[in-house]
Structure formats: C-alpha cells, structure tokens
C-alpha positions in Angstrom: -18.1 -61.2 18.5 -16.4 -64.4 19.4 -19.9 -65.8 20.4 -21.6 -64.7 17.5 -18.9 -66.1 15.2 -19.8 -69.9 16.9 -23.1 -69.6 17.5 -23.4 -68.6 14.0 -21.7 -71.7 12.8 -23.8 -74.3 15.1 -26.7 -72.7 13.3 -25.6 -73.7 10.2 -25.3 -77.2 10.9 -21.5 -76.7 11.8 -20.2 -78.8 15.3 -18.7 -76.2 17.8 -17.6 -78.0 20.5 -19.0 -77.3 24.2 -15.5 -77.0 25.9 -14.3 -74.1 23.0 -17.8 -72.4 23.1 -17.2 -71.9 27.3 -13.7 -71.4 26.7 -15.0 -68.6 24.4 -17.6 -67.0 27.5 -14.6 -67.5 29.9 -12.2 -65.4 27.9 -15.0 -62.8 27.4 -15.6 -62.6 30.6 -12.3 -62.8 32.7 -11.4 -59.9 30.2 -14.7 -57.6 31.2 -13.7 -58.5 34.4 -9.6 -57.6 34.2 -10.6 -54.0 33.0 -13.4 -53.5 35.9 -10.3 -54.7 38.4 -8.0 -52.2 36.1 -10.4 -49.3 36.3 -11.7 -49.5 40.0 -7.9 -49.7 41.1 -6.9 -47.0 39.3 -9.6 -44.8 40.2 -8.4 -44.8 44.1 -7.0 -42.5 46.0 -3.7 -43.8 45.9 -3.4 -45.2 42.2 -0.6 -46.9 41.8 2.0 -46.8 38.9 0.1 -48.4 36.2 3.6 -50.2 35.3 3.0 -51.5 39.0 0.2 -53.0 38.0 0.9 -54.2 34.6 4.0 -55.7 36.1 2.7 -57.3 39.4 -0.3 -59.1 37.5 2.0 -60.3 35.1 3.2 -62.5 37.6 -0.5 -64.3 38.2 -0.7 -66.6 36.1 2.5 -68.2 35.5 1.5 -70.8 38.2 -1.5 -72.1 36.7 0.3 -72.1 33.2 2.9 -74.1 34.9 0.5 -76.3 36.3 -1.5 -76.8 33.1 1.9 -77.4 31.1 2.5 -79.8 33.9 -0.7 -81.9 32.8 -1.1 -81.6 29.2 2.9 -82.1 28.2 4.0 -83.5 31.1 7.5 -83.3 32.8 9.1 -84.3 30.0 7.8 -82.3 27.3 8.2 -79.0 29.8 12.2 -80.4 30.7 12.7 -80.3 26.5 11.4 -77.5 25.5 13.7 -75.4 28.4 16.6 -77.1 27.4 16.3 -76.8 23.4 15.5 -73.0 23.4 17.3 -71.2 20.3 17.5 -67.7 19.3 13.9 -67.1 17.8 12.0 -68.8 20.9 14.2 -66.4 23.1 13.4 -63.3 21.0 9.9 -63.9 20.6 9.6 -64.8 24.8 11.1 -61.2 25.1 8.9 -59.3 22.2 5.3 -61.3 24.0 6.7 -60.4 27.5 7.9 -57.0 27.5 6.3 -55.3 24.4 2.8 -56.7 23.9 2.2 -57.6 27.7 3.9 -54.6 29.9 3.7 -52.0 27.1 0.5 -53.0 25.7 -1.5 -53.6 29.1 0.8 -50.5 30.1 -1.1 -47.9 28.1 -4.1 -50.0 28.2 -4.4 -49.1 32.0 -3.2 -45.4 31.4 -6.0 -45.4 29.0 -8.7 -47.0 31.3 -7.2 -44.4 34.4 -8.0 -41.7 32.4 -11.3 -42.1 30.3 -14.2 -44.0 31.1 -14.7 -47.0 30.2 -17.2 -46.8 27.2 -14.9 -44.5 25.5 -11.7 -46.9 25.5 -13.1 -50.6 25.2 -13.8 -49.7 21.5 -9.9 -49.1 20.8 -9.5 -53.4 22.0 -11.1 -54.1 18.6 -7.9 -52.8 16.9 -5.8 -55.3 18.4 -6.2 -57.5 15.5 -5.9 -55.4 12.8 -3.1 -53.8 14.1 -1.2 -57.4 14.6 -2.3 -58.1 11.3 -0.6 -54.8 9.7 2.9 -55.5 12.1 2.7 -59.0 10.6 2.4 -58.4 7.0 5.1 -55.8 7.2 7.4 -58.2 8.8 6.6 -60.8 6.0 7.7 -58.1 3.3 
C-alpha cells in the first residue's frame, strides 16, 4: 500500500525521493520475509516457544541500530541522550519493548503457528487503526 501511496504521488508531479521509495520496498520486503522465517520455524518438529522466538530476535538488531546511531548522531549525541533520560523516555522504552514488540510479535507468531498464512496477514492491516484508537483514547 506503501508503494501505491508514492508511486501515486510521483505520478502526480510530486518528488518522492529514491532512498525513501527503496526504503519503502525494503521494509516491505524484510517483513514478507520475517513472517516466512516465523512460519517455517514454527511449523518444525520441534517449534520452539514462540516467546523464544519473539525474545531471541529481539536481540538482532540492536547492533546495527547502534552502529547507525553511531554514524548519523555520532558519539556524542548517543553519550547525551543515555545520560538525560527522564521518566517518559523510560516509560515509553518499556511500553515499545515489552508490549508492542514481545507481546505483539508474541501473538503474531502464535497466530502465524497456527493458521496459514493467507488467513492472518490481513489482521497486519489493523495495526494502524488500532494505534490510532489507543492514541486518541490516551489524548482524552
């Protein structure tokens, strides 16, 4: 949909910019890919605990994030920003951490373990709206 959206708005005489466009397909792609992984591993004999899973990939890419931090901000900017953390940075860390990444991706894989594929992928498209409905009943 992503795709659509900017290929859409280069049509209309709009600049999308060749780095976001691929950044776009990349996304799209290392996503399809992450639930082939997901399914194929938990279609094995010995299926792990999805939390496991969820858990142990977690840990992937916080090396490349570090690295990229590393680049774009620089040693400075990285040494700030862990020494000026306050209460909402550290709350927020823990709701993106525990409850969107090893809940969410949680059921996501129980979800992909136990329907195909076809059936489940459609459910991703609520991810926004559902974000959208927790955020508006925060703002109230």
């Amino acid at each position: 949909m992503g795709v659509l959206v900017l290929a859409e708005a280069s049509l209309n005489g709009q600049h999308v910019a060749l780095l976001g466009f691929l950044l776009t397909l990349a996304a799209a792609f290392c996503w399809a890919s992450g639930n082939i992984f997901n399914k194929k591993i938990m279609q094995l004999e010995t299926r792990p605990a999805v939390m496991s899973l969820v858990v142990w990939s977690a840990l992937i890419p916080i090396v490349p994030f570090m690295v990229a931090s590393y680049l774009l901000d620089g040693p400075t900017v990285m040494l700030h920003s862990l020494v000026t953390l306050d209460l909402t940075t550290i709350l927020s860390l823990i709701y993106l951490a525990f409850v969107a990444t090893i809940v969410g991706y949680g059921i996501w894989g129980a979800l992909l373990g136990r329907y195909e594929t076809w059936r489940v992928a459609p459910l991703s498209l609520l991810v926004p709206v559902v974000g959208d409905r927790q955020c508006g009943a925060l703002a109230e």
